[in-house]
N, C-alpha and C positions, 0 to 999 in steps of 0.2 A: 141803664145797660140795655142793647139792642141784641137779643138772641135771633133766630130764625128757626120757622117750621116749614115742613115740605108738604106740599098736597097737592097733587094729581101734576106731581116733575117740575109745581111753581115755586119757587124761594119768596118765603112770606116774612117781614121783618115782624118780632113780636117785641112787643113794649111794655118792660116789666113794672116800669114807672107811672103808667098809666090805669091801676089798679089789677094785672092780669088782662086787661082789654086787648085786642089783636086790633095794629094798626094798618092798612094796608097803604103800600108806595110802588108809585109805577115802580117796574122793573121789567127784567126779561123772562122769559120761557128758559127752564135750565134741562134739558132731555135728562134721561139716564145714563149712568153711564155706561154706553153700549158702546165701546170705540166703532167708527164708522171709516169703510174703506174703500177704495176701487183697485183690487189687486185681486190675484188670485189665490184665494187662504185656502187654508187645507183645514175643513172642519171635522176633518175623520181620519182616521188610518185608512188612507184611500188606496195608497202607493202610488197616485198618479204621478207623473213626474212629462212636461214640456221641453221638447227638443229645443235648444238653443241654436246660430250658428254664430261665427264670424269668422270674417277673411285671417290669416298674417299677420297684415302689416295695416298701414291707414286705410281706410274705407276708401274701396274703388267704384262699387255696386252697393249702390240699397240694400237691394231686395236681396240681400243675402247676410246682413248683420243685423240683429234680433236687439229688439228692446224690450223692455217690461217697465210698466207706469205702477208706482203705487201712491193713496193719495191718502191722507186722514184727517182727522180735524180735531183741534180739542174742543172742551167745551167752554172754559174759563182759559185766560190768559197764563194760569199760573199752573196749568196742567203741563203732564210731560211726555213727551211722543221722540222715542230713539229708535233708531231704524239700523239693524245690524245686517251686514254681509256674510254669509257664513260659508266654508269649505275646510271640509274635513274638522279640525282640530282649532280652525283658526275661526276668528269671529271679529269684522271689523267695524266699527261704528261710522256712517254715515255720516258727515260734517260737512264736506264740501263736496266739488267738481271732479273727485278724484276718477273716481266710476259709473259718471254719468251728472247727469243735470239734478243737483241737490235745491230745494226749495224747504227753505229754516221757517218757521214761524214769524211771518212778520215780512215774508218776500212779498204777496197777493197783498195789496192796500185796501183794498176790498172786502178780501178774507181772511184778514190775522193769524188767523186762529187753523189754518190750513198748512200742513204740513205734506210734502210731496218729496218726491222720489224718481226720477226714469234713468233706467239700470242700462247703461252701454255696454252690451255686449263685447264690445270690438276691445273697449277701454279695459273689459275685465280679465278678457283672453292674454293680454299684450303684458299683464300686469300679474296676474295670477296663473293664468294657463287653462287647458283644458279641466273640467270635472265636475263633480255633483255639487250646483249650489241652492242656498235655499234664504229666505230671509226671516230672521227673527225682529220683532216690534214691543218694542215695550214702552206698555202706557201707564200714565199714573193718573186718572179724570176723578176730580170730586174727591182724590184721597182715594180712588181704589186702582189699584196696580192688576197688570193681567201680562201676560204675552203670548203675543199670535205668533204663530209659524203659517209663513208659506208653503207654496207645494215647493218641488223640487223643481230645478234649472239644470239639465245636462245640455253641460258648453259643451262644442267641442267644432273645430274647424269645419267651414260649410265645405260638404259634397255635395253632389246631386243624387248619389244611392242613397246616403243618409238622409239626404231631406224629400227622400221619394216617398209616396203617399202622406204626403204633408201641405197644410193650406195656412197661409199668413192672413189673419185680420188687422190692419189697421184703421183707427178711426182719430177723427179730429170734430169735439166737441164743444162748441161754443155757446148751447143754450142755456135751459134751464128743463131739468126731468121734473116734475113736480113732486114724485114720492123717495125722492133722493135728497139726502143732507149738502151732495155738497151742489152752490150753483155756479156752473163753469162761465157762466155770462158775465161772471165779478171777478176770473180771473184776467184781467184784463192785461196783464203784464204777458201774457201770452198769446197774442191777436191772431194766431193761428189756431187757438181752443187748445186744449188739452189732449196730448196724442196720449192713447194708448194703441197696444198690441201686444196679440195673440196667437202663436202659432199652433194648429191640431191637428190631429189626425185626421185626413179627409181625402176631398175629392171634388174638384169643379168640371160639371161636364159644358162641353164646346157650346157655344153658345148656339141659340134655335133661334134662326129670323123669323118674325112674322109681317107681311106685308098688308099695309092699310092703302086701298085704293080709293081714289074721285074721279070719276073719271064720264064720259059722255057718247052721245049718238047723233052723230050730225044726220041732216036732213038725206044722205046718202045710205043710211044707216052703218056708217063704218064708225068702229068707236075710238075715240079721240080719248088723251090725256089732259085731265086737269092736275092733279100731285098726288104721286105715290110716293109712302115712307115704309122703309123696312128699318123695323126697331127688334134688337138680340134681347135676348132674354137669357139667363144663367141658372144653374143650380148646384148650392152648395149640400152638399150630404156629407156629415160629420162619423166620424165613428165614435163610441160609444166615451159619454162626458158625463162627470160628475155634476153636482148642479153647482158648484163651487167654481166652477169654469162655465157653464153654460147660461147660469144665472146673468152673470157678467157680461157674454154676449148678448143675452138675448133682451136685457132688459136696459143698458146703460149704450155699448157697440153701436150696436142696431138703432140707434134712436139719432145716433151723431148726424151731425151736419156732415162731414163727408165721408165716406167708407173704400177703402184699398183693399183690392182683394187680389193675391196674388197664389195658382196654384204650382206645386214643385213635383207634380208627379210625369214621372220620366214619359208616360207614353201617354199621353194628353193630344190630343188633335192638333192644337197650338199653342203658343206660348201666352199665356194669361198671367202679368206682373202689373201689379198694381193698377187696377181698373179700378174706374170711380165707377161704383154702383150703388143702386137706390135698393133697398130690400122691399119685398112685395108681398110675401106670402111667407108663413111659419111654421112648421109642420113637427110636429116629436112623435116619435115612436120608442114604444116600450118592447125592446128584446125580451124579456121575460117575467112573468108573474116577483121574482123576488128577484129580479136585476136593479139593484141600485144607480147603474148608470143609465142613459141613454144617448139616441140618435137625433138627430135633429136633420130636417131638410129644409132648407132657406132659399127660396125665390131669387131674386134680382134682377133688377131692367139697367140698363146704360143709364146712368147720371145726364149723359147729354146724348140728346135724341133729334141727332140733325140730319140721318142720313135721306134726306126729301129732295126730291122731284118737283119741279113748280113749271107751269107752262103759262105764267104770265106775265 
């Protein structure tokens, strides 16, 4: 008869036939069971709740129908991860395409054991309508059951007053974060990485050029051009974020191989929709001694930095 003991989260076979003596056999690393996610969970009574939008009818404009990514993992095969819809009274279970790109256990060949989710706005408007949604999870890992709740999702038809003082994250993740369970380099069935997005409360101001010159002094002393580049530079400033939302930015977002940044505040200098920027600098500030949330102010330079002068 083969039992097992646990020490330091190893599954160790013990062999009762072999006088009480503890046998050891390769095996794997079994973590706890701590379900593991990339979504934005609500670990408090926080009331936060994220503006949704979508058009009507089918998607005319991107940047104006809202998604949400949530991603988990079991730890054994024979673990169970259900992903519920909820509105008002109603609660749907998650199985297919219905509302949105459904990813079952067994979709990643790479990551079995990865259970996914990206929530169509547009599909859920068309199907359910405007209102308060939120998502329930329930896990069963190792034999212990839990369920998480999301923050809140207010859908409701995109405006431009409503989505005024508001900034869209999107990111597409292909690597690998090293203090992260899940690695998005093994979802390979997705060659554009792993999109998630986030829309908050904020503000991107107009971008500041700064100009790098080379430049010379002929024998006349008049100064001649060898290449000048003016490269923008952004800044996001957040209004105040739980670390359940900022977490997620600032440690998973922020790291992506591309980054979309689109701002929706009506009196903005110019129109800023989905610019690829590189993040550069990270800045948080504490509004108050016993403020539970905060601000956050995030740098970024232009992804592609060609606007150059060459004189040769």
């Amino acid at each position: 008869m083969i039992d097992i003991f646990v020490s330091n989260n190893i599954i160790y076979p013990f062999d009762a036939t072999h006088n009480g003596l503890v046998t050891l056999l390769d095996g794997i690393k079994i973590n706890a069971p701590t379900p593991e996610y990339t979504c934005c969970i609500c670990s408090c009574s926080c009331n936060y709740s994220e503006k949704v939008f979508s058009e009507a009818g089918a998607i005319s404009d991107p940047s104006i129908n809202d998604k949400t990514a949530l991603l988990f993992t079991k730890i054994i095969a024979g673990d169970s991860i259900k992903i519920y819809l909820c509105y008002g009274t109603t609660r749907t279970q998650i199985v297919d395409n219905t509302y949105g790109s459904y990813y079952p256990a067994g979709f990643f060949s790479l990551k079995p054991l990865y259970v996914g989710f990206l929530a169509d706005w547009n599909l859920i408007y068309k199907a359910l309508g405007a209102g308060s949604y939120w998502f329930e999870i329930e896990t069963t890992l190792l034999g212990v059951s839990k369920t998480i709740y999301s923050i809140c999702y207010d859908l409701t038809l995109y405006d431009c007053h409503k989505a005024n003082f508001t900034v869209r994250i999107e990111s597409y993740n292909t690597g690998v974060i090293l203090d992260s369970l899940f690695d998005y380099a093994k979802m390979i069935e997705l060659p554009n990485g792993w999109y998630q997005s986030v829309r908050l409360g904020g503000k991107v101001f107009p971008k500041v050029p700064k100009i790098t010159v080379d430049n010379y002094y002929d024998q006349d002393y008049q100064l001649l051009q060898i290449q000048d580049k003016i490269s923008n530079t952004y800044e996001l400033e957040t209004h105040l974020l739980p670390a359940s939302i900022s977490n997620q930015i600032i440690y998973d977002n922020m790291l992506a191989n591309k980054i979309l940044i689109s701002d929706y505040n009506i009196s903005n200098e110019e129109i800023i929709k989905q610019i690829n920027l590189y993040p550069t600098e990270i800045n948080k500030n504490y509004p108050g001694q016993y403020q539970n949330n905060c601000r956050f102010n995030i740098k970024f330079t232009t992804k592609f930095d060609n606007t150059i002068k060459n004189n040769w």
